[in-house]
C-alpha positions as CSV (number, residue, x, y, z in Angstrom):
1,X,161.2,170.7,-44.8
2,X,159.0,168.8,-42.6
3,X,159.7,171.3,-39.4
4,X,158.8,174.2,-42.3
5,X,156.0,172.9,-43.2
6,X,154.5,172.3,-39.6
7,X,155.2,176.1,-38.9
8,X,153.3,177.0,-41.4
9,X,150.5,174.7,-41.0
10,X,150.4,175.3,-36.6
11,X,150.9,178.9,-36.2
12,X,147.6,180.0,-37.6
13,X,146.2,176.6,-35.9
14,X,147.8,177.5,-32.2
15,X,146.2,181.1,-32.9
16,X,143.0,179.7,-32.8
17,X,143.5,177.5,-30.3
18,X,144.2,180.5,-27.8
19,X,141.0,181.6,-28.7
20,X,139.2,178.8,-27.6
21,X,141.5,178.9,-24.2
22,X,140.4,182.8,-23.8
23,X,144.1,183.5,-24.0
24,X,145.8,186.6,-26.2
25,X,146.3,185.2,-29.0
26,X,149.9,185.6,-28.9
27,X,150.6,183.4,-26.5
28,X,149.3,180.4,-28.7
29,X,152.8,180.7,-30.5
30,X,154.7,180.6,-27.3
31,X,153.1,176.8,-27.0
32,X,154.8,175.9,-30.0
33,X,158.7,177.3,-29.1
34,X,159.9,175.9,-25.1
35,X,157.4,173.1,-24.4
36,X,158.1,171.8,-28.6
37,X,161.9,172.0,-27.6
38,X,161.4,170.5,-24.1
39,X,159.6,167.6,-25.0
40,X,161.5,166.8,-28.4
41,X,164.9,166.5,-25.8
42,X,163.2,164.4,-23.0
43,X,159.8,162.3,-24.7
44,X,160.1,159.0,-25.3
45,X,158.5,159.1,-29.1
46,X,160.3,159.9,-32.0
47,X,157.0,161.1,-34.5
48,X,155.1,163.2,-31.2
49,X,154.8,166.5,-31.5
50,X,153.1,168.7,-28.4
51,X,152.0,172.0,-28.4
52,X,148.4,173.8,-27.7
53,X,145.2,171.6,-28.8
54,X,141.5,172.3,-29.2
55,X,140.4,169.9,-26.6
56,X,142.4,170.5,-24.1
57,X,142.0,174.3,-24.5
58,X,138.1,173.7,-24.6
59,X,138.6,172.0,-21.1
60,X,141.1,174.9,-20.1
61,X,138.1,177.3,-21.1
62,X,135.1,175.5,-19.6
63,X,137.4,175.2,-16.3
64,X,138.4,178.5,-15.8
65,X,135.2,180.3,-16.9
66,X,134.0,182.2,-14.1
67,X,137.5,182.6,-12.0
68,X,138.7,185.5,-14.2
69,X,138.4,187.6,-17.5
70,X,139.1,185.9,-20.5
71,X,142.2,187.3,-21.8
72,X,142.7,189.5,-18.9
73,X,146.2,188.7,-16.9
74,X,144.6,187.3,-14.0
75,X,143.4,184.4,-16.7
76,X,146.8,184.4,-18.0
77,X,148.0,183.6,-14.4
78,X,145.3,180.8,-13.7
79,X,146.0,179.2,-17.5
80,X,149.9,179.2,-16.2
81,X,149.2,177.1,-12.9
82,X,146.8,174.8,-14.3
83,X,149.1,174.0,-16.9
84,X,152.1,173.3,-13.9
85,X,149.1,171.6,-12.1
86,X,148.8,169.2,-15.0
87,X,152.9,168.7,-15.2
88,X,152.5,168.0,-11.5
89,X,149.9,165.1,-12.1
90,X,152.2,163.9,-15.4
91,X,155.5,163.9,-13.3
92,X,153.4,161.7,-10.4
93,X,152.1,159.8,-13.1
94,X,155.6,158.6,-14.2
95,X,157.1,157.8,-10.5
96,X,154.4,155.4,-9.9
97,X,154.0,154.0,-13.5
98,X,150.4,155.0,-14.1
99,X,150.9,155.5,-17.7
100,X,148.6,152.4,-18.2
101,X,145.5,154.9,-17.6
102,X,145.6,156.1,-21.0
103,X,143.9,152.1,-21.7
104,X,141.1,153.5,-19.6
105,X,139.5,155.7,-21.9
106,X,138.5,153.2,-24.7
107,X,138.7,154.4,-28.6
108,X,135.6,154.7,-28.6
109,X,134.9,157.3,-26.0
110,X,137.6,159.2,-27.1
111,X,135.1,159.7,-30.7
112,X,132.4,160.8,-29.0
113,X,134.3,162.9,-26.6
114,X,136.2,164.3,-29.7
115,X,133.4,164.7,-31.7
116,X,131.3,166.5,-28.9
117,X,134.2,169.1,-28.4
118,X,134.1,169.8,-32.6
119,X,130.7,170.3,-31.9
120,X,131.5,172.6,-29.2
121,X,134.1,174.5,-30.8
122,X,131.9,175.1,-33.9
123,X,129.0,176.4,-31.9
124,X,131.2,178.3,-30.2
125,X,132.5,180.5,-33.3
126,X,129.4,181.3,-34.8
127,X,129.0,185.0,-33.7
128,X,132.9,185.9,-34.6
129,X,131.8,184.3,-38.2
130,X,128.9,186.5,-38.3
131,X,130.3,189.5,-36.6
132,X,127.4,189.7,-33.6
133,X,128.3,189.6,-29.9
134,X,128.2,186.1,-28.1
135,X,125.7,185.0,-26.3
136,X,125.9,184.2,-22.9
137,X,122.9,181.6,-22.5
138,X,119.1,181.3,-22.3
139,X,116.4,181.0,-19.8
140,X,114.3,177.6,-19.6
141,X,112.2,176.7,-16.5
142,X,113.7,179.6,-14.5
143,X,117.2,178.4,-14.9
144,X,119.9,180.3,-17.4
145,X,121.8,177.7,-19.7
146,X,124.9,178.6,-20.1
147,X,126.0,175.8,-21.9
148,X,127.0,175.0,-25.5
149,X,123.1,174.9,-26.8
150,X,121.8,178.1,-24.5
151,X,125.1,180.6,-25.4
152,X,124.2,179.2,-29.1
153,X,120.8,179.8,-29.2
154,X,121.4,183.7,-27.2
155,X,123.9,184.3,-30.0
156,X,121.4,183.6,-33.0
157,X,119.0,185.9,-31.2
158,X,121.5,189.0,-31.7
159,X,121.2,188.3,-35.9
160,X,119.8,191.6,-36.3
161,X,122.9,192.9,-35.5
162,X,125.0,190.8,-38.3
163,X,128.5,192.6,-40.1
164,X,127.9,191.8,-43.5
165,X,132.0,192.8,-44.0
166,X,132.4,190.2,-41.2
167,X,130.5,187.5,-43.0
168,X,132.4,188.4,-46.3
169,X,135.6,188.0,-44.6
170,X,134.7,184.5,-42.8
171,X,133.6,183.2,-46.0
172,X,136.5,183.9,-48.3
173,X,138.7,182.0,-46.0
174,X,136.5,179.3,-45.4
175,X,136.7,178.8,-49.2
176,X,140.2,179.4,-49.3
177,X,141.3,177.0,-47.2
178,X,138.9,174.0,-48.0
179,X,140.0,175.2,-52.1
180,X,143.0,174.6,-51.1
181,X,142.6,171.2,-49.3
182,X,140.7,170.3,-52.7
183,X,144.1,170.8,-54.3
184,X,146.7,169.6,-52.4
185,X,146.9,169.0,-48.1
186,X,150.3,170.4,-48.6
187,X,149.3,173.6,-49.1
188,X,149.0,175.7,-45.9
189,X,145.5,177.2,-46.9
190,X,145.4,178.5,-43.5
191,X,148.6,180.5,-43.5
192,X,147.5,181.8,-46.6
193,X,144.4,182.7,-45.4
194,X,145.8,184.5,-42.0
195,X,148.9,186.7,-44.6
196,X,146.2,187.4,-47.2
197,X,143.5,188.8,-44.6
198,X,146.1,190.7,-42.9
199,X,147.0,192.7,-46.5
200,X,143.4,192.8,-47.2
201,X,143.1,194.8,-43.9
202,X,145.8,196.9,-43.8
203,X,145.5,198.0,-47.5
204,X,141.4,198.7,-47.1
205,X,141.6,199.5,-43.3
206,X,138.8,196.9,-42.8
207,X,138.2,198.3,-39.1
208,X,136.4,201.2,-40.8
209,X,133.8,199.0,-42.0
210,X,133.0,197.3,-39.2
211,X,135.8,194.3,-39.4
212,X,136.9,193.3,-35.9
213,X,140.8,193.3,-35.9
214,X,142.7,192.3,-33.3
215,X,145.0,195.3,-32.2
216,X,148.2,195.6,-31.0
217,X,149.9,192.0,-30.7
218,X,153.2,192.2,-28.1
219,X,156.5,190.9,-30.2
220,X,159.6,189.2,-28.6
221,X,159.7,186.2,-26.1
222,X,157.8,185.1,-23.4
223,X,158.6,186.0,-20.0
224,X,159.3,183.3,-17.4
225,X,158.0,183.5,-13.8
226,X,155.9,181.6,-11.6
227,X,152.6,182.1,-11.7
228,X,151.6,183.7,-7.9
229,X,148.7,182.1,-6.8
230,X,146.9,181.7,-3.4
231,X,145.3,177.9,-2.0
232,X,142.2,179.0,-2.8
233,X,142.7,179.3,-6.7
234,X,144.9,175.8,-6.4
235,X,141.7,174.2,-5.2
236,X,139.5,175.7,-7.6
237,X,141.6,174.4,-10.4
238,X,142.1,170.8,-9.1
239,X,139.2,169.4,-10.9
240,X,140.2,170.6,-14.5
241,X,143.8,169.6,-13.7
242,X,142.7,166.0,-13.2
243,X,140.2,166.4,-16.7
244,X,143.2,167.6,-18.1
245,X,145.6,165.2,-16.9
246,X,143.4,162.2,-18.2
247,X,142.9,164.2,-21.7
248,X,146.6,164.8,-22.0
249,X,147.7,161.1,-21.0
250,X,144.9,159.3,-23.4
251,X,145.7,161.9,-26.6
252,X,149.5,161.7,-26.2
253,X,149.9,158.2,-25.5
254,X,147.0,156.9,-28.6
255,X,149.4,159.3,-31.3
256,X,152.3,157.9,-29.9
257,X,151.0,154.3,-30.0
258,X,150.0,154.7,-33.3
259,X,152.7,155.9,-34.9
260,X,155.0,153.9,-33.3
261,X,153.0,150.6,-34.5
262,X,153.3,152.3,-37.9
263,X,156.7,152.5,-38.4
264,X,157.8,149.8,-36.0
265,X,159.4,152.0,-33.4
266,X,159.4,151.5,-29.7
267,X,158.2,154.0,-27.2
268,X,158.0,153.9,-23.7
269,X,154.4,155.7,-22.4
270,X,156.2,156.4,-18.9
271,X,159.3,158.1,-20.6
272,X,156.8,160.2,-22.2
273,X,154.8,161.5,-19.3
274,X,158.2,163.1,-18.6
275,X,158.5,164.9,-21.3
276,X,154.8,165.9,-21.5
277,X,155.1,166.6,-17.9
278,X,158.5,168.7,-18.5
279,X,156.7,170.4,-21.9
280,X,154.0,171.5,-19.3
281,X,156.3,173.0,-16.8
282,X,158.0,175.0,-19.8
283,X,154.5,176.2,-20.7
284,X,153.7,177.4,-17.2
285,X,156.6,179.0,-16.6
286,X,156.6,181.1,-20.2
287,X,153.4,182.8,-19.5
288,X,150.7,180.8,-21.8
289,X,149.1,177.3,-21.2
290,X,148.5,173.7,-21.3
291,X,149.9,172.1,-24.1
292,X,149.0,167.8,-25.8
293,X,150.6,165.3,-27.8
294,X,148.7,166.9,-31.1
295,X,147.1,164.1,-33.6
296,X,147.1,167.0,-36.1
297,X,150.5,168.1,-36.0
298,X,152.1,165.2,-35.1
299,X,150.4,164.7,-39.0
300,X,151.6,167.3,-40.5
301,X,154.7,165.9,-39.9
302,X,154.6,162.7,-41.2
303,X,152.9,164.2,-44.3
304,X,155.4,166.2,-44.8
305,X,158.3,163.4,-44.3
306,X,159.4,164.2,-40.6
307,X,160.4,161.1,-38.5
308,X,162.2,162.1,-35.7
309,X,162.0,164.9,-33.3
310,X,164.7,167.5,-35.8
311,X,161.4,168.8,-37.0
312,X,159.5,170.0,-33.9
313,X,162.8,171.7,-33.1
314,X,162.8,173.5,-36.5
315,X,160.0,174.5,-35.7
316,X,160.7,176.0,-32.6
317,X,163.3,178.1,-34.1
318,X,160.9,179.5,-37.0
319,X,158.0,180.7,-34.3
320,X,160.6,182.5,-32.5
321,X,162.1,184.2,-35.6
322,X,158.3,185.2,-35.9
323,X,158.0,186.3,-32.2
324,X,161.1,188.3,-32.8
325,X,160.4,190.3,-35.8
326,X,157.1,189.5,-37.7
327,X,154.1,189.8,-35.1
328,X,153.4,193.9,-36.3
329,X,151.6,192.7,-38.9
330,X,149.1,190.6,-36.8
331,X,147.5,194.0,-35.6
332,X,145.7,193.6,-38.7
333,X,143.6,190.4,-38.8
334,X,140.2,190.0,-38.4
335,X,138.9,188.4,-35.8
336,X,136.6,187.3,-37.8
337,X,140.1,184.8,-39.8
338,X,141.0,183.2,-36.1
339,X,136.9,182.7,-36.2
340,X,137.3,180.8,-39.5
341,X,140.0,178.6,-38.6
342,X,138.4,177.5,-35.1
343,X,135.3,176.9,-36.9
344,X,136.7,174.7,-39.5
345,X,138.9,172.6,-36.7
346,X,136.0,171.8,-34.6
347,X,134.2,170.7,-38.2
348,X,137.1,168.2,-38.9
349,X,137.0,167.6,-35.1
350,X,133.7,166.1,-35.8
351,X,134.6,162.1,-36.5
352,X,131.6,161.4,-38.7
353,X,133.2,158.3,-40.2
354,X,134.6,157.1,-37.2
355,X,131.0,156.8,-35.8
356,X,129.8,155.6,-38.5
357,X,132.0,152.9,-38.2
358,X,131.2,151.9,-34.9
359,X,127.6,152.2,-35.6
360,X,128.0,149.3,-37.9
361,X,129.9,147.0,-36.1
362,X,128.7,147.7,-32.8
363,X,125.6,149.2,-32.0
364,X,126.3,149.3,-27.9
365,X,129.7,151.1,-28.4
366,X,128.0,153.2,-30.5
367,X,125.8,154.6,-28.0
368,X,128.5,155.3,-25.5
369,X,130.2,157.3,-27.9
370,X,126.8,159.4,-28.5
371,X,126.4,159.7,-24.8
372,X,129.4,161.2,-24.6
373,X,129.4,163.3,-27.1
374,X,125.8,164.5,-26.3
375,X,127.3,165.0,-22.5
376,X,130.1,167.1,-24.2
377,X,128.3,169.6,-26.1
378,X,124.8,169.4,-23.4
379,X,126.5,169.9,-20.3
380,X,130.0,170.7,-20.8
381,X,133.6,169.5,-21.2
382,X,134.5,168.1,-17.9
383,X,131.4,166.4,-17.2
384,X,132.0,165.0,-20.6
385,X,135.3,163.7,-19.8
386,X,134.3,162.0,-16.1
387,X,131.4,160.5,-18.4
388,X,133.9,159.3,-20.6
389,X,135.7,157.2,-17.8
390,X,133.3,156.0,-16.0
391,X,131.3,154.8,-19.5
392,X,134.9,153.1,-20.5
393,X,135.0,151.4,-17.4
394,X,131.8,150.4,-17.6
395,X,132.5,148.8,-21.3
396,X,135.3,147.1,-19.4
397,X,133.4,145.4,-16.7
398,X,130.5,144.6,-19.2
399,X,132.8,143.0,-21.8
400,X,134.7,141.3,-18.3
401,X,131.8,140.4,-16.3
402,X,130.8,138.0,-18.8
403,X,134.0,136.8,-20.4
404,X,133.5,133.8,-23.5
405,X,133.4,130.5,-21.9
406,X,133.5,127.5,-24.1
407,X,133.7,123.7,-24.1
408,X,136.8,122.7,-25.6
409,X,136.7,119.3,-27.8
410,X,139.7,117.2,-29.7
411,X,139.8,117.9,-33.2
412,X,141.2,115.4,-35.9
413,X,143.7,118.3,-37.4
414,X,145.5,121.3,-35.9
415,X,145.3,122.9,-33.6
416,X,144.5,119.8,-31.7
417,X,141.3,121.5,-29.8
418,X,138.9,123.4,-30.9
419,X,136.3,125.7,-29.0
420,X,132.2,125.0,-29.2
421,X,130.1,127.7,-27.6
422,X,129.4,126.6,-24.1
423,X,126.4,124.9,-23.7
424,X,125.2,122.5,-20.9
425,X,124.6,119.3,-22.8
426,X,128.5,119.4,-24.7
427,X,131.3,117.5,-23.7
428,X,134.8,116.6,-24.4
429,X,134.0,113.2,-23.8
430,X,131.5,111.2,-22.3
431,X,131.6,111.8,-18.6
432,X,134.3,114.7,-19.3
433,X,134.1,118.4,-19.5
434,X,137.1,121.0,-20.6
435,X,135.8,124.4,-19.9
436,X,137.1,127.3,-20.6
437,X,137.1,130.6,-19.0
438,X,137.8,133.7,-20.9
439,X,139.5,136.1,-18.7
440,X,140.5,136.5,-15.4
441,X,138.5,135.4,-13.0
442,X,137.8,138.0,-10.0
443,X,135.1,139.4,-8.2
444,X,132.4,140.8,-10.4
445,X,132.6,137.6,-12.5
446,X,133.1,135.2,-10.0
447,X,129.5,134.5,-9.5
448,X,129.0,133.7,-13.4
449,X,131.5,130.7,-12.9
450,X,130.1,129.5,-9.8
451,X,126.6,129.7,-11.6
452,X,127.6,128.4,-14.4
453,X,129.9,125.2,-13.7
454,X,127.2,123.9,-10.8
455,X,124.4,124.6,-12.9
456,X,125.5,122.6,-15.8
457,X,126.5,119.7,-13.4
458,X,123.3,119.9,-12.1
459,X,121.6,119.5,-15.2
460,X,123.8,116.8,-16.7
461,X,122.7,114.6,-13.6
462,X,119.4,115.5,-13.6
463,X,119.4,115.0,-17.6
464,X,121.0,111.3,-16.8
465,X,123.9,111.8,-18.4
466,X,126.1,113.2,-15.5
467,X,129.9,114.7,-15.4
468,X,132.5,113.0,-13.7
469,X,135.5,114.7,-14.6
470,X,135.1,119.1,-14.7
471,X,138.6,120.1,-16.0
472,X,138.6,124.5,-16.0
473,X,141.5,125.4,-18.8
474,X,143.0,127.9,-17.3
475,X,145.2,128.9,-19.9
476,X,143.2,132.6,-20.7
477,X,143.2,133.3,-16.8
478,X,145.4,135.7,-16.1
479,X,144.7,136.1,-12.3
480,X,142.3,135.0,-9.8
481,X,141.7,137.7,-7.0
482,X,140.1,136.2,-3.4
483,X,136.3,136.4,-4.4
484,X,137.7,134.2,-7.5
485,X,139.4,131.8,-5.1
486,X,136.5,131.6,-3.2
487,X,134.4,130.9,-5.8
488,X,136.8,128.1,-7.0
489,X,136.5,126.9,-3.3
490,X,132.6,126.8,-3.6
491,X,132.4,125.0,-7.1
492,X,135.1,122.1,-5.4
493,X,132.4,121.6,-2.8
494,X,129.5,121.6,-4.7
495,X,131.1,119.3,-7.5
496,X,132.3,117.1,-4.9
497,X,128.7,116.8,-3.5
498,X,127.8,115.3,-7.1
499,X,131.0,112.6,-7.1
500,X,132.4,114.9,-9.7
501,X,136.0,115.4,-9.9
502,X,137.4,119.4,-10.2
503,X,140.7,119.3,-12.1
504,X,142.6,122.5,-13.8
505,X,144.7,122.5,-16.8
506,X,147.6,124.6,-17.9
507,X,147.1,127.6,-15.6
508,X,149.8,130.3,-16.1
509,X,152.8,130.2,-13.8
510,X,151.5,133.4,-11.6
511,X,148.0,131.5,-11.7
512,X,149.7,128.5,-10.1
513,X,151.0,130.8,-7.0
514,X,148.0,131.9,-6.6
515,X,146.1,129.0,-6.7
516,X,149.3,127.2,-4.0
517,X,148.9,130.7,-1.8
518,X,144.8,130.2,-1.4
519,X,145.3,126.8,-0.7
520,X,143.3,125.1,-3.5
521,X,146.2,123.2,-5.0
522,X,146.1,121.6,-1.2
523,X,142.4,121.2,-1.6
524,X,142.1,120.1,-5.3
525,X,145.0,118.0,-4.8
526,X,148.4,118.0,-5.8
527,X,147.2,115.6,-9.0
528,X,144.3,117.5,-9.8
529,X,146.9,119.9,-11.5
530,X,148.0,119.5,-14.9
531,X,150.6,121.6,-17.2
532,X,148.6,120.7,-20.5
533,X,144.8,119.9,-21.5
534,X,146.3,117.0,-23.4
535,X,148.0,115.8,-20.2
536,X,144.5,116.3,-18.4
537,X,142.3,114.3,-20.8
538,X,145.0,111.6,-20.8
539,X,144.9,111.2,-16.9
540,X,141.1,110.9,-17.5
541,X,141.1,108.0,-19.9
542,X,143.8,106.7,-17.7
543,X,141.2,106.8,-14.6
544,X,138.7,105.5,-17.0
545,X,140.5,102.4,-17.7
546,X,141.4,101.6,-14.5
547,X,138.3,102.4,-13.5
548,X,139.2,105.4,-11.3
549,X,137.2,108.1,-12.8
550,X,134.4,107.2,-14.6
551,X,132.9,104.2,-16.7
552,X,134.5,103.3,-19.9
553,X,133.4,105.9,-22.9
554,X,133.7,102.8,-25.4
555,X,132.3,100.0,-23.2
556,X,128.3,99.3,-23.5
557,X,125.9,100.5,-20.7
558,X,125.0,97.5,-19.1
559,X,129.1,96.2,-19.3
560,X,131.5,96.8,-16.3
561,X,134.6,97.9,-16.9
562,X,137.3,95.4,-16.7
């Protein structure tokens, strides 16, 4: 039932996604029969279902614009070895274990970079809606946009040349299918829409009145081949395979993740790149082009009850029953249907709530996701996409640079410590310091310690209350690079300067290597390292009583300690 009802649901979906590629429309089915089977035998995930996607295809489109003909066979070629480009990239991906990328575009970007493309994709079907040629851009300043914004802006200028049939058409299935959402999501109101248009046309020859159709649609299977292609073309294409490569790795690996963590199932991101990387070759090879892991599909399944891979091969076998014997009919549709349907999956492409929600819980996030978006639908796909990873790596080193640091004080209950805000004047005890560092402790952060740590000793001393014992709980360190060794070098020295004592506390086995291999253990001393906080504060009140460390925290100022 579940591989049913995602045939129904995809093929008019896939249809439209060829659109957005520039591809013959036919060849959005072929997505959905070898690289569906491929993957489904070779991915890791049991709920992931690949096939063509509007982002991707938008990427495909922006990428190839400009090295051939939409639609034309030369296109067809070029979509085929980007798509064996991409597999390429996937396949390397997996021998050297690089499927942690996907981290690298945070959630966040991935909204605004989704929600620019829906905006993209909208904009981009408004003159098949209203049945006037596209634009190709306007002039500003001397210089032709050809961008979202400028091709939307040309197009709106040709309204004198509207198809009222066209418009008629566009807007019955737009109500169709969002009546039938209204009703039920488990009716297919785009199939619906797609047969009904079809009758509609051949019964009242809609081409006579000025209805676009789309004309002879080739039946049976794909052909395989390579796809011939000189160095030249390969070079050309390089950028968009990498956009590409990053899309496809982020997408797949987020739906996979997620509905893994749903129903408690484990999946290995590197097993996957196979598969996506094997679905991709299937694609190249069969004459049409790139194909995802698909958050909407892989939905449609689980709506429908699917959780395992039977599905997507179900699924397979009902597109090519349809390739077989049932594309005749397809002659018939509109353009003006496929128009519909790509309009209304860039709409719900368009994560409204999701940036709400960022908007109210973090404002800065926020506006990287509007950058992105804005750079999306402003200047285009790819640019988006490099903006999105070098804005998510940014977010990473911000939220890294200046990891929490605390000052960690004995509590009366459990847990036994507890973490106050760092602050210059608090202490763990009088004359004692636990500070802790919250994250790994490498170069661009290195410098914050260093500042930090020798600017509160200085301030205790010159506050007269000064620090004798600076223990650094180590436990949220996960590694220390050399500029973090260094810097752990420096604050030794400059403590030491002040008669205060550096000691570390609980570091993490890999931590204690590291700090043995940079030869601080050597320089902090062999005692100055300690498995547990509790065992550090204990050998401080043990110096304090023997007078080691500092003067007694329960003996009066002007008393020496015993």
């Amino acid at each position: 039932v579940a591989g049913v009802t995602l045939a129904a649901l995809a093929i008019p979906e896939v249809m439209g996604y060829a659109t957005i590629a520039g591809m013959p429309v036919i060849t959005g089915l072929y997505t959905i029969v070898l690289p569906v089977l491929v993957f489904a035998v070779l991915g890791s995930s049991r709920h992931l279902v690949v096939g063509a996607d509007s982002a991707t295809a938008a990427v495909m489109a922006a990428g190839l614009a400009g090295l051939a003909t939409p639609g034309s066979p030369e296109y067809v070629k070029l979509a085929g070895l980007l798509a064996l480009m991409a597999a390429a990239l996937l396949l390397l991906a997996r021998l050297v274990k690089l499927g942690f990328l996907a981290d690298f575009l945070s959630r966040t970007v991935l909204i605004g970079f989704l929600t620019g493309v829906g905006i993209q994709v909208a904009c981009g079907q408004v003159g098949g809606l209203l049945g006037v040629p596209e634009g190709t851009g306007v002039s500003l300043f001397g210089r032709t946009d050809h961008g979202t914004v400028g091709k939307l802006v040309s197009t709106l200028g040709n309204l004198d040349q509207i198809s009222w049939s066209t418009v008629a058409v566009s807007a019955g299935v737009i109500v169709l299918i969002l009546g039938t959402k209204l009703v039920t999501e488990k009716v297919p109101g785009a199939l619906l829409a797609v047969v009904g248009a079809i009758a509609v046309s051949w019964h009242w020859d809609l081409a006579s009145h000025g209805v676009a159709t789309l004309g002879t649609v080739p039946g049976g299977l794909p052909s395989f081949g390579l796809p011939h292609a000189g160095l030249s073309q390969v070079g050309a294409l390089v950028p968009t395979a990498i956009s590409v490569f990053v899309l496809i790795l982020a997408q797949s690996a987020a739906t996979s993740r997620a509905y893994a963590a749903r129903y408690n199932d484990a999946f290995d991101e590197n097993v996957d790149l196979v598969g996506l990387g094997a679905a991709n070759v299937a694609a190249g090879l069969s004459g049409t082009f790139l194909v995802n892991g698909s958050p909407t599909k892989t939905q449609m399944v689980d709506g429908a009850g699917g959780r395992n891979q039977l599905a997507q091969l179900t699924t397979g076998v009902i597109v090519v029953v349809v390739l077989l014997f049932l594309t005749a009919p397809l002659q018939y549709l509109p353009n003006a249907v496929l128009a519909a349907v790509v309009f209304l999956i860039g709409i719900e492409l368009v994560d409204r709530a999701g940036m709400e929600r960022v908007l109210k819980v973090r404002r800065d996030e926020f506006a990287v996701a509007a950058a992105t978006a804005v750079a999306v639908v402003v200047v285009g796909v790819e640019q988006g996409i490099v903006l999105a990873i070098v804005l998510s790596v940014i977010d990473h080193l911000r939220n890294s640079y200046r990891p929490m640091s605390s000052v960690m004080v004995e509590s009366t209950g459990e847990p036994r410590w507890r973490q106050l805000p760092f602050d210059n004047r608090a202490r763990t005890l009088p004359g004692l310091v636990v500070y802790r560092f919250g994250g790994g402790l490498y170069y661009a952060n290195a410098n914050h310690l260093v500042e930090e740590l020798v600017g509160m000793v200085d301030d205790a001393l010159a506050a007269g209350d000064p620090v004798r014992w600076l223990c650094l709980d180590a436990v949220v360190i996960n590694d220390i690079d050399y500029s973090g060794g260094e810097a752990l070098r420096q604050i030794h020295g400059a403590l030491a300067d002040h008669d205060v004592r550096l000691v570390v506390a609980e570091p993490l086995p890999q931590v204690r290597a590291e700090l043995d291999r940079y030869g601080l253990t050597e320089l902090f001393g062999q005692d100055a390292i300690y498995p547990t906080l509790s065992d550090a504060v204990a050998a401080f009140r043990a110096a304090t009583d023997t007078g080691t460390g500092t003067t007694r925290t329960d003996a009066p100022e002007d008393t020496p300690p015993p």
